[in-house]
Z-matrix of the N, CA and C atoms (Angstrom, degrees):
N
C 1 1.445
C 2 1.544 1 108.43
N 3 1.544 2 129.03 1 121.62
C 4 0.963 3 112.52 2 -178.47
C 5 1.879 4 118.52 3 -90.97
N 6 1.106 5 108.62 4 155.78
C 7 1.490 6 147.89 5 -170.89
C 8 2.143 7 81.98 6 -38.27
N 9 1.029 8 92.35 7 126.10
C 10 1.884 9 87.37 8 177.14
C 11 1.838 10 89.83 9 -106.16
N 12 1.344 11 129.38 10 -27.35
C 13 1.176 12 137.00 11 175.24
C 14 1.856 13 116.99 12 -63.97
N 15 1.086 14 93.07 13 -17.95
C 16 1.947 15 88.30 14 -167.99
C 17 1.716 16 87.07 15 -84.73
N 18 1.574 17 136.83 16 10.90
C 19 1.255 18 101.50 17 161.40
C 20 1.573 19 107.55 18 -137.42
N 21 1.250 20 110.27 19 47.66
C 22 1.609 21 117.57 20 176.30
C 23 1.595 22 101.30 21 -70.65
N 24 1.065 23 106.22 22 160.93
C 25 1.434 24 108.52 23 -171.61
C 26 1.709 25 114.96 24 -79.91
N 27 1.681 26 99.48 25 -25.40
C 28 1.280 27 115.71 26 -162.81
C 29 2.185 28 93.51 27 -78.71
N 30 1.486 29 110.77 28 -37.52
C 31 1.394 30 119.05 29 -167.66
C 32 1.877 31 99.87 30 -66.98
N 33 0.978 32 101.64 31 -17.34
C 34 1.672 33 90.59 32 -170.60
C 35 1.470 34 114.25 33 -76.39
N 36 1.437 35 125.40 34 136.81
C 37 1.372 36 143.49 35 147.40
C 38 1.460 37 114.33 36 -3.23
N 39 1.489 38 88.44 37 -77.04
C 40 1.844 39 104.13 38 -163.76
C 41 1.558 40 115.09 39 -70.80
N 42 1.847 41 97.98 40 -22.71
C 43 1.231 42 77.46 41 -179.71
C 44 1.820 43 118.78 42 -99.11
N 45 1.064 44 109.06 43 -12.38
C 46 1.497 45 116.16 44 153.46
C 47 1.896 46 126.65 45 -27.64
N 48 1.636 47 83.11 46 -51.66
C 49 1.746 48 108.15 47 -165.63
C 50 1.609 49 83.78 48 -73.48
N 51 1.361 50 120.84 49 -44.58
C 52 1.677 51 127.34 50 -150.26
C 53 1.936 52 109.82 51 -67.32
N 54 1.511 53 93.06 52 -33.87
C 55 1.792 54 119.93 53 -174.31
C 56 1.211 55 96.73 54 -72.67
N 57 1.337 56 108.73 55 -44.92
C 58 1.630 57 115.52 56 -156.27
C 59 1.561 58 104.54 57 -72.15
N 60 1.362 59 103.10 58 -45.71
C 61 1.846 60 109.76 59 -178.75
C 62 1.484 61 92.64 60 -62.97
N 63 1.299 62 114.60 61 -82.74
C 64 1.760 63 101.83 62 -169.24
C 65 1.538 64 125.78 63 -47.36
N 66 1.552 65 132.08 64 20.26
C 67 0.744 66 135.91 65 -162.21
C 68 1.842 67 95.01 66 -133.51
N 69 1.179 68 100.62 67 -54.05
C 70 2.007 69 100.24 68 151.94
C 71 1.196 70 124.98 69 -52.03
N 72 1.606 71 109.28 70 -46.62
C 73 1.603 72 95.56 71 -173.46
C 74 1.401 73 104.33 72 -75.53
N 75 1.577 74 133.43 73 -36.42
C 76 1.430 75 123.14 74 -179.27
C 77 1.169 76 111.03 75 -53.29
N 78 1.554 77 127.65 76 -27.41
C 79 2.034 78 118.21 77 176.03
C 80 1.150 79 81.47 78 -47.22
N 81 1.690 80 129.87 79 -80.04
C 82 1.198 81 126.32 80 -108.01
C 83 1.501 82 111.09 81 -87.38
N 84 1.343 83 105.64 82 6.30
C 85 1.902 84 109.31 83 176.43
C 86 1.790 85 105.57 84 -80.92
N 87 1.116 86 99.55 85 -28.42
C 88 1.996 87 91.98 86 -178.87
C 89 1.615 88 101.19 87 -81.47
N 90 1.336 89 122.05 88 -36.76
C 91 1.609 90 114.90 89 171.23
C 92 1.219 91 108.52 90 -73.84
N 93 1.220 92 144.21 91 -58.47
C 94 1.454 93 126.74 92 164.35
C 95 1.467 94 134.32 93 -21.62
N 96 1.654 95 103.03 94 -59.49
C 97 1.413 96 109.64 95 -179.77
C 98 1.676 97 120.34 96 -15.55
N 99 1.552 98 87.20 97 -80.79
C 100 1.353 99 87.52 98 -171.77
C 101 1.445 100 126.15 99 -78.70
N 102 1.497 101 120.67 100 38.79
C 103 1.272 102 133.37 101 137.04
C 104 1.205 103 127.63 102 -116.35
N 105 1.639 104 102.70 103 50.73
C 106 1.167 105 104.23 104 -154.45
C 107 1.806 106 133.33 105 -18.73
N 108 1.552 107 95.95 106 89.39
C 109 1.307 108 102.88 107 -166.25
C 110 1.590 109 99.98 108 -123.85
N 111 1.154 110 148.17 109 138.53
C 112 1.657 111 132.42 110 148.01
C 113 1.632 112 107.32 111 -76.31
N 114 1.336 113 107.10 112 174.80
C 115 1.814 114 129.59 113 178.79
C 116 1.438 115 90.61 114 -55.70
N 117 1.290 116 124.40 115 -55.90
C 118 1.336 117 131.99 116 -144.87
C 119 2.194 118 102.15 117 -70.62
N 120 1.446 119 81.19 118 -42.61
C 121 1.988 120 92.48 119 -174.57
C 122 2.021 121 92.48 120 -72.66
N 123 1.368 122 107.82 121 -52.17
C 124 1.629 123 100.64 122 -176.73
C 125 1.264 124 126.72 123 -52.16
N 126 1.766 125 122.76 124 -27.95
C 127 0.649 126 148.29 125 163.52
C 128 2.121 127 101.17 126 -45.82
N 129 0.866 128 89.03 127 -97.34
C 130 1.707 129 125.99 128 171.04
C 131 2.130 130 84.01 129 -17.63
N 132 1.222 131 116.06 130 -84.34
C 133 1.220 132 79.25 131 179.24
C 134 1.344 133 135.36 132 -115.54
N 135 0.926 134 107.33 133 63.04
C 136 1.798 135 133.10 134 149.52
C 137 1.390 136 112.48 135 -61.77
N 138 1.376 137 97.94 136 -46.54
C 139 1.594 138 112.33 137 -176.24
C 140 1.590 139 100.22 138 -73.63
N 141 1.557 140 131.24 139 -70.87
C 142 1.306 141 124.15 140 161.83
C 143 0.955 142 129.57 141 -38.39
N 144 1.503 143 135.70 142 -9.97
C 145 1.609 144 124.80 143 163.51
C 146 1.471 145 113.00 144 -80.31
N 147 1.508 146 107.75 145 -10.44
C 148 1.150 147 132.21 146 -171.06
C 149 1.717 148 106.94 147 -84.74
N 150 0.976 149 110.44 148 -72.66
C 151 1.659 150 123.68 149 167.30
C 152 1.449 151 117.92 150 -132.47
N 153 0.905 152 120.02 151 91.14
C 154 1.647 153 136.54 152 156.71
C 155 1.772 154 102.14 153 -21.28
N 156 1.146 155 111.22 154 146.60
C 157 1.501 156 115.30 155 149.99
C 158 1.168 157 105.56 156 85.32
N 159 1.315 158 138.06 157 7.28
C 160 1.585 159 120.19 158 -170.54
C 161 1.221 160 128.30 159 -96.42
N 162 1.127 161 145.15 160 -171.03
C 163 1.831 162 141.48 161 156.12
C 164 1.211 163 101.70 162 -73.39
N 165 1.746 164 90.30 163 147.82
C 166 0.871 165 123.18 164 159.29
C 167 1.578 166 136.73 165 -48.10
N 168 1.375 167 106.48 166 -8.98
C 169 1.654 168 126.62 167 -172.85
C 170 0.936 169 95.41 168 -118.17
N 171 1.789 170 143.20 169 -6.60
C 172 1.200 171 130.31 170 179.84
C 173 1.735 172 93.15 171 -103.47
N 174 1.133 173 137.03 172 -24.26
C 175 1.306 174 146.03 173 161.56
C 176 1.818 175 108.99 174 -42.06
N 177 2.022 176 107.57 175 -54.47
C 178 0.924 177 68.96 176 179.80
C 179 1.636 178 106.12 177 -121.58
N 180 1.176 179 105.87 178 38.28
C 181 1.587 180 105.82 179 161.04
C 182 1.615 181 108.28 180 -74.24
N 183 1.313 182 130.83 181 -27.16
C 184 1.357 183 133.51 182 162.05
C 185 1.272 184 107.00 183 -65.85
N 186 1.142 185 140.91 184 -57.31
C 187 1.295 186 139.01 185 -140.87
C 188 1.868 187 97.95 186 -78.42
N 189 1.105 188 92.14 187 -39.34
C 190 1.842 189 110.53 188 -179.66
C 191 1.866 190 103.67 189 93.88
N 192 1.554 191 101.39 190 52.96
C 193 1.360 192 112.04 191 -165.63
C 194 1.842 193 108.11 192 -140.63
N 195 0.985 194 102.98 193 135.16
C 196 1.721 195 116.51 194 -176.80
C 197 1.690 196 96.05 195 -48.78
N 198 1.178 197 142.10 196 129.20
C 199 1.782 198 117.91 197 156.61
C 200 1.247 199 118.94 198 -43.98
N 201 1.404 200 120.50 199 -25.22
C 202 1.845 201 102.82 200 174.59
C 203 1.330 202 122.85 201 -75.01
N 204 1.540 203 94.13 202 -24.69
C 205 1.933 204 89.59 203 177.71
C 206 1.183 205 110.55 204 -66.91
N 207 1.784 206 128.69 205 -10.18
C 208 1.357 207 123.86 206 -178.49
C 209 1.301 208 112.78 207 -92.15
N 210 1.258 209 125.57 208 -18.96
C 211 1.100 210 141.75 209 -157.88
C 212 1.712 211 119.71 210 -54.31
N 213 1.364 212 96.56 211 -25.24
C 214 1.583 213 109.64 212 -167.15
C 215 1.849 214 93.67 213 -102.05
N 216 1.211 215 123.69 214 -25.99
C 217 1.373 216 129.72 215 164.69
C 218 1.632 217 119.16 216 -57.07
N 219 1.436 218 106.06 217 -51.05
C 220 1.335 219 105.37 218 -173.23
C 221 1.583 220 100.40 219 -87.24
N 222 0.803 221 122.77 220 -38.70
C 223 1.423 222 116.25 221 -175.19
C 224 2.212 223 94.82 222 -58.86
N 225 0.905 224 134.57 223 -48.34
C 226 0.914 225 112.96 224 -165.22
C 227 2.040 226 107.64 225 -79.55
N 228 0.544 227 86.47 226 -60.39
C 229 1.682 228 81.57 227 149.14
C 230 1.630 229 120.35 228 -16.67
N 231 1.101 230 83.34 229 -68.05
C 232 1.655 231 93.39 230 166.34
C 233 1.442 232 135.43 231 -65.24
N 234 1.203 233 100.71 232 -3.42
C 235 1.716 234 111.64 233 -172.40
C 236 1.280 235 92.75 234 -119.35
N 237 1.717 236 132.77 235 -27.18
C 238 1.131 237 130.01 236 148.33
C 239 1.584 238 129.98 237 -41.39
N 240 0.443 239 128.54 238 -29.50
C 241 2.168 240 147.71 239 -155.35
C 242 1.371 241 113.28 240 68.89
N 243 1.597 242 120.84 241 40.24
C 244 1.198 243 111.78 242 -176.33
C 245 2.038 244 110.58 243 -103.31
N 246 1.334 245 104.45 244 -38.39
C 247 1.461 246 96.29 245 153.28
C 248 1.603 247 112.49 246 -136.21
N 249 1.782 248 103.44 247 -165.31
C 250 1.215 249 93.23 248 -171.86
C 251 1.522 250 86.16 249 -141.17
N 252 1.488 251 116.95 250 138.47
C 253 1.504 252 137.47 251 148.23
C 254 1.119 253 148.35 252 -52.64
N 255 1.086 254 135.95 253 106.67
C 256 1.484 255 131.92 254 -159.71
C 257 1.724 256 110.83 255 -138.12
N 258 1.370 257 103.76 256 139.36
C 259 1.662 258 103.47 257 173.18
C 260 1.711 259 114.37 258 -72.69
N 261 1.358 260 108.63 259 146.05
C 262 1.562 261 103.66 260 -177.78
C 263 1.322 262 98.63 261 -94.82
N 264 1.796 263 107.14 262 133.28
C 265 1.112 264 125.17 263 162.59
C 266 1.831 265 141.43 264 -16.57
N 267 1.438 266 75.04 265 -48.31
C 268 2.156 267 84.11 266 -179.75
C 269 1.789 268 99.20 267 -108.41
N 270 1.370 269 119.25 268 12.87
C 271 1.064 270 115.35 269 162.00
C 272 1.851 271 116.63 270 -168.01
N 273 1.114 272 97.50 271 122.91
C 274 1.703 273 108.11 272 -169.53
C 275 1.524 274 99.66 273 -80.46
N 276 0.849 275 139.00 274 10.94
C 277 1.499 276 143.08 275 173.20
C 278 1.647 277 118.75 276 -95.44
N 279 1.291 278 103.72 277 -31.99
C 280 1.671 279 118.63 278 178.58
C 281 1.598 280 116.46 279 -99.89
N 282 1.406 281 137.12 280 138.44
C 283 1.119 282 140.16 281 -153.50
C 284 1.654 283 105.39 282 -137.55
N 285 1.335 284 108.59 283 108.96
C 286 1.453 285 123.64 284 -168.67
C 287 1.586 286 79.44 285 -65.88
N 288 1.423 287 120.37 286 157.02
C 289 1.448 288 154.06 287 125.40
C 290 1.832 289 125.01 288 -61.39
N 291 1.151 290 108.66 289 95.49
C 292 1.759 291 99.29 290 159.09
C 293 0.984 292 132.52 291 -124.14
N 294 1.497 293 136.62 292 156.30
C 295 1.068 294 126.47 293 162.77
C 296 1.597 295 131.49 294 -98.67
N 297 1.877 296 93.28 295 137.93
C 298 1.472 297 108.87 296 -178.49
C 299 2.140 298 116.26 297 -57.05
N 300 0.851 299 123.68 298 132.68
C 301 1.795 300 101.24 299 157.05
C 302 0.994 301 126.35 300 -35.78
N 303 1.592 302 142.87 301 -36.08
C 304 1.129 303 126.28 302 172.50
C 305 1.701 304 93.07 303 -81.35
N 306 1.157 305 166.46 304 -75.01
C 307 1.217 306 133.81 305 155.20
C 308 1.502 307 126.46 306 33.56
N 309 1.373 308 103.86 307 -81.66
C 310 1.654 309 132.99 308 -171.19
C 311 1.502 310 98.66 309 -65.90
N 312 1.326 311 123.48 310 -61.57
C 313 1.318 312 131.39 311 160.02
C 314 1.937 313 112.37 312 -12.13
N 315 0.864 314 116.73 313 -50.49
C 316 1.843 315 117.65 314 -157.16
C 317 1.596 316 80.14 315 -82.20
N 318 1.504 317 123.21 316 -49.42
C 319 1.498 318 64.83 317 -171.39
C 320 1.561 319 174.10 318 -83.22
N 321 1.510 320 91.23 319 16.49
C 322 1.451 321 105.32 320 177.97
C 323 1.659 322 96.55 321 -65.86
N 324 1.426 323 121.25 322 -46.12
C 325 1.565 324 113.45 323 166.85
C 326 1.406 325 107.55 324 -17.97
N 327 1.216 326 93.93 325 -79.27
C 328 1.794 327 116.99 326 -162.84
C 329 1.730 328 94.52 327 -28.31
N 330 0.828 329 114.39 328 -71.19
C 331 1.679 330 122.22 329 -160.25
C 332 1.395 331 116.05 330 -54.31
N 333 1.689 332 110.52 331 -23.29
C 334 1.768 333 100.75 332 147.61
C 335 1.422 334 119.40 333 -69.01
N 336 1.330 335 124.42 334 -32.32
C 337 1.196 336 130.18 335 -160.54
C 338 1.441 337 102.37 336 -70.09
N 339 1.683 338 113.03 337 -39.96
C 340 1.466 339 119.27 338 -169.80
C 341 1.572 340 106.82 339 -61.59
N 342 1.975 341 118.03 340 -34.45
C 343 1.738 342 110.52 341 -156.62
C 344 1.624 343 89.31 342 -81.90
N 345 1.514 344 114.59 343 -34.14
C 346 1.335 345 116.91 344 -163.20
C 347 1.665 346 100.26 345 -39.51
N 348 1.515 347 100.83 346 -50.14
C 349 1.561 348 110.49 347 -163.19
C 350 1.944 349 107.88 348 -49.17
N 351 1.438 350 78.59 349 -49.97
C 352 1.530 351 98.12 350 176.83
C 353 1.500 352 122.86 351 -21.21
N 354 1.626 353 94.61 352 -76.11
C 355 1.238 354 132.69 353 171.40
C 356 1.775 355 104.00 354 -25.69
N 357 1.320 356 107.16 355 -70.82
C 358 1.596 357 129.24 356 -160.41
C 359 1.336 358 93.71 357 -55.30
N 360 1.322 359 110.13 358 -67.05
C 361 1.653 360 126.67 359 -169.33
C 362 1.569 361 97.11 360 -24.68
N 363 1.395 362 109.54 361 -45.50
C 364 2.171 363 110.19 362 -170.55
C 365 1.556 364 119.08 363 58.53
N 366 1.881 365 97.05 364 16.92
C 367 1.912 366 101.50 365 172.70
C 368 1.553 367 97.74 366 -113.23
N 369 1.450 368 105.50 367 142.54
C 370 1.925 369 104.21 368 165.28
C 371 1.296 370 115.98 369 -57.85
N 372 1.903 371 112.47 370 127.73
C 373 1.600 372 109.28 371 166.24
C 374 1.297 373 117.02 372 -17.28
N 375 1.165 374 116.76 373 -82.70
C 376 1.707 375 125.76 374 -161.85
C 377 2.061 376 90.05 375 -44.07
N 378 1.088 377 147.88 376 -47.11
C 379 1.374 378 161.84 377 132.32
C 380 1.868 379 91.36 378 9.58
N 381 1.419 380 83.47 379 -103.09
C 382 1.682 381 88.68 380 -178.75
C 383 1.337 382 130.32 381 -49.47
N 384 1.525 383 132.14 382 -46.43
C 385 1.354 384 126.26 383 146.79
C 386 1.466 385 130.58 384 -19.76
N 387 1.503 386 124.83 385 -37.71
C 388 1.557 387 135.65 386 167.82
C 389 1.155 388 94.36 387 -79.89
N 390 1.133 389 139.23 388 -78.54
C 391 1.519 390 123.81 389 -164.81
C 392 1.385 391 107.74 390 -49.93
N 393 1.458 392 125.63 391 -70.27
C 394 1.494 393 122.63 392 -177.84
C 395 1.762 394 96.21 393 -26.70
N 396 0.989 395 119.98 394 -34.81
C 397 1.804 396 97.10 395 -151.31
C 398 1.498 397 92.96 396 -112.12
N 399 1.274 398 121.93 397 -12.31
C 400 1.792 399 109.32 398 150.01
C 401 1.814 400 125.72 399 -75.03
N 402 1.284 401 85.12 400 -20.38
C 403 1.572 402 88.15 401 153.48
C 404 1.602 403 150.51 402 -49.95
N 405 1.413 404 74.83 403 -70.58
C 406 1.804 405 116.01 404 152.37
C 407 1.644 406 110.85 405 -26.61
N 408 1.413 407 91.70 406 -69.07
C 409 1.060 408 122.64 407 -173.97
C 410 1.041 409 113.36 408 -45.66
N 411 1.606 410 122.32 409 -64.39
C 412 1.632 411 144.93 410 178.23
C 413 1.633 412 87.87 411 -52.36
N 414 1.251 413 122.66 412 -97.15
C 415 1.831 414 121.83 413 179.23
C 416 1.225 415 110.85 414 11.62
N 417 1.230 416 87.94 415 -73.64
C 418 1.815 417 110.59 416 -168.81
C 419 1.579 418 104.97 417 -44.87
N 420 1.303 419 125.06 418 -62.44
C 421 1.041 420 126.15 419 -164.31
C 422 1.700 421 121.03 420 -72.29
N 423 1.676 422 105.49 421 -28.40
C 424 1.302 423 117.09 422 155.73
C 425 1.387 424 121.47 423 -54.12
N 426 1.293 425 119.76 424 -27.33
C 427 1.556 426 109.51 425 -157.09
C 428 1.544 427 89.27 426 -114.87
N 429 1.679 428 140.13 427 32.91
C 430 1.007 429 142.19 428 150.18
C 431 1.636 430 102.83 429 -103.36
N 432 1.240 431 120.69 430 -6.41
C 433 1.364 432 102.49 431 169.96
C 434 1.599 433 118.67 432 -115.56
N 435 1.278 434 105.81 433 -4.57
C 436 1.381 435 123.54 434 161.88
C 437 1.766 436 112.64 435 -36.44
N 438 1.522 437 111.60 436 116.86
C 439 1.517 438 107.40 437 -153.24
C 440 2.241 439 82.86 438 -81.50
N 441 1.491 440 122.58 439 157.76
C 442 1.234 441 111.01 440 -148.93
C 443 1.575 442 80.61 441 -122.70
């Protein structure tokens, strides 16, 4: 007799992970706001506090995003004064990423924004660190079987 439980909506994997993300990214729109930032721009420079200066394809080879789907992100960013765009040298087709000072500026923001999360989460760091990195982990291993 098969299992009538292995397909409740509540028992599944993905959709656990799926609740859980839309349930992170909704914190992070009331802490954002008032830098006026979206998930998508905070996102964006997380990575630039990280390394300044890079492509645009290395933006979204991290992100796990085409560069055009970013395209409308950074550009507004950019019309913001938060970074600035530039063609790469050995190729006029690719567009370095930088960041402006007011850019550089948020992130001391950021680092309330990060404990707040903390806070909410209601699991001990050392807690979230294992999961974050069984996560990781899980990703990782999904996106080696990802047909290419």
């Amino acid at each position: 007799m098969p299992d009538n439980n292995a397909l409740l909506l509540d028992n599944q994997l993905c959709f656990a992970l799926y609740s859980t993300s839309l349930a992170m990214t909704q914190m992070y729109k009331p802490l954002l706001e008032p830098l006026g930032l979206t998930y998508p721009q905070y996102l964006v420079l997380l990575i630039l506090w990280e390394q300044d200066g890079i492509g645009l394809k290395d933006i979204g080879e991290r992100l796990g995003q085409k560069s055009g789907a970013l395209t409308p992100v950074i550009k507004r960013m950019e019309q913001e004064g938060l970074i600035d765009r530039t063609r790469q040298l050995h190729d006029e087709r690719s567009l370095n990423v930088r960041l402006t000072p007011k850019g550089r500026q948020l992130k001391s923001e950021a680092m309330k924004i990060n404990q707040c999360l903390l806070e909410a989460c209601g699991i001990p760091t050392r807690e979230l660190i294992d999961m974050r990195d069984k996560i990781t982990t899980l990703r990782n291993n999904l996106l080696k079987h990802q047909p290419k």
